[in-house]
C-alpha positions, 0 to 999 in steps of 0.5 A: 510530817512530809510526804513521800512522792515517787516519780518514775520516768525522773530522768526525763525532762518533765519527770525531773521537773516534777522531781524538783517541784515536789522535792521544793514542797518538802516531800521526800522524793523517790526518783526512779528510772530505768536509767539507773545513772540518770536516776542516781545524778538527779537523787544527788542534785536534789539532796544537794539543794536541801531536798530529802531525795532517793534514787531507785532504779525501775523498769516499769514494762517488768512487773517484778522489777515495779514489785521489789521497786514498790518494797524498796520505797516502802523501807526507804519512806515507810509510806506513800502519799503521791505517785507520779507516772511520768515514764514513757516512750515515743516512737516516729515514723510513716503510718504504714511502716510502723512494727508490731514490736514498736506498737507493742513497746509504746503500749507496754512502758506508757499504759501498762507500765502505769497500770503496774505501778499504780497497781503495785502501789495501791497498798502503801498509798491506802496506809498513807495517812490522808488521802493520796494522790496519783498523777499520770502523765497523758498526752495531747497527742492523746486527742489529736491526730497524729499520723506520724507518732501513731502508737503514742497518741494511742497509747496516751488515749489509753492512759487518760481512759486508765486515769478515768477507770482508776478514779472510779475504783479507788476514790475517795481512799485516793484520788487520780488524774492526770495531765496532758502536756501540748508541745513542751520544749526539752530532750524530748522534742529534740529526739522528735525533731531529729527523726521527723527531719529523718523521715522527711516530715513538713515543716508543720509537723516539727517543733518550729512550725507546732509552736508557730500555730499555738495561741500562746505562741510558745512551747512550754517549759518542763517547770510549767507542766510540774506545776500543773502535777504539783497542783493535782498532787497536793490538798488543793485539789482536793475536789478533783478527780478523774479529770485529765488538765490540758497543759498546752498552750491552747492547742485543743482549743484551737482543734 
C-alpha cells in the first residue's frame, strides 16, 4: 500500500525537491502552495514521470484555508502518513529598520503556518496505519546570528523549538523532526543576494562570499536537503525523533 506525503511551500526549490524524491519513493504525493500555478505545474511534471501527484492550493498563515486544504487531501488519499512543512518566507534588511508587519509575517507563514498544518493534520495522520512521520524545515539561520534577515533566524528557532515540543506530545503515534538547510543554492538565494546587494550588505554575508567560508566549500543542491527529509520521512528512521539534522556543509561546525 503506498503512502501519501503532503508537502507545503512545493513550489519552492527545496519544497519541490522534496515533491520529487517522496514522489520517486512511491508516495502519492499532495503538493500545495499558496501559488496555485506553481503548485498545479509542479503536480503535472510529477504524473508525467509516473508519480501519483495532486495539486492543492494552500495558504498556511490562514487557519480555514489549512482546514478545507487538510479535508481536501483526506477525499483525495483517504489517509496521511507523512506531512512536510516546508513553506516559508524571508525577509532582509538593516537591524533597526525592520516593520512590525514584516515581523509578524515571518512568524505567522514559518511557525504558525507549521503549527496549523500540523495541527489540522493530526487526525488523518493518527489513522494512518503505521506510525507517521512529520518533517519541518527549520533553518541554520535558526542558530547563528544573523543581524541582516532577523526575523527569519528567529523564526526558524521557533520552528526547531515547535518540532521539539510536538515530538514530545505526539510520540510514539507519530514521530516529528526537523531539518536545518546551511547555504543551499536555487531561487531563494538568488532573492537573498539581490536584496543584500540592495541594502549595501559585505561581501561576506552574500552567497559567494558564505560558500567561501564553508568547509565543504559549496553550497548545497535542493536534492541534498530532499534526502535528508526523505531519510526523517520514511522507516528508516524509526528511532528518531525531536532531533533537528544539520544539512549544511559544515557551517555549525565551524561556528
Amino acid at each position: 500500500m503506498s503512502e501519501a506525503a503532503l508537502i507545503t511551500g512545493a513550489a519552492g526549490d527545496i519544497g519541490a525537491a522534496t515533491a520529487r524524491r517522496l514522489g520517486e519513493s512511491g508516495s502519492h504525493v499532495v503538493v500545495s502552495d499558496l501559488d496555485r500555478g506553481a503548485a498545479e505545474a509542479l503536480a503535472g511534471e510529477l504524473r508525467a514521470s509516473g508519480v501519483t501527484a495532486t495539486a492543492l492550493p494552500l495558504d498556511v498563515a490562514d487557519e480555514e484555508s489549512v482546514a478545507s486544504g487538510i479535508a481536501r487531501v483526506r477525499e483525495r488519499t483517504g489517509s496521511l502518513d507523512v506531512l512536510v512543512n516546508a513553506a516559508g518566507v524571508v525577509v532582509v534588511g538593516e537591524f533597526d529598520r525592520f516593520t512590525r508587519d514584516e515581523w509578524l509575517r515571518v512568524y505567522e507563514v514559518n511557525v504558525y503556518g507549521s503549527y496549523l498544518c500540523l495541527k489540522h493534520a493530526l487526525p488523518l495522520l493518527r489513522e494512518a496505519g503505521r506510525q507517521a512521520r512529520v518533517v519541518n524545515v527549520a533553518s541554520g539561520a535558526g542558530k547563528r546570528p544573523g543581524p541582516l534577515i532577523t526575523p527569519y533566524g528567529c523564526a526558524k528557532a521557533a520552528v526547531i523549538s515547535l518540532t521539539r515540543s510536538a515530538a514530545a506530545a505526539l510520540a510514539p503515534d507519530i514521530r516529528v523532526n526537523c531539518v536545518s538547510p546551511g547555504i543551499v543554492e536555487g531561487e531563494m538565494w538568488e532573492r537573498l543576494d539581490s536584496r543584500l546587494e540592495q541594502i549595501g550588505a559585505p561581501p561576506s554575508a552574500r552567497y559567494a562570499g558564505r560558500v567561501r567560508s564553508l568547509p565543504l566549500a559549496r553550497g548545497g543542491s535542493p536534492d541534498e536537503v530532499a534526502e535528508a527529509i526523505a531519510f526523517l520521512a520514511s522507516p528508516a528512521s524509526s528511532y528518531v525523533v525531536g532531533e533537528d539534522l544539520n544539512v549544511d556543509g559544515g557551517q555549525l561546525m565551524q561556528s
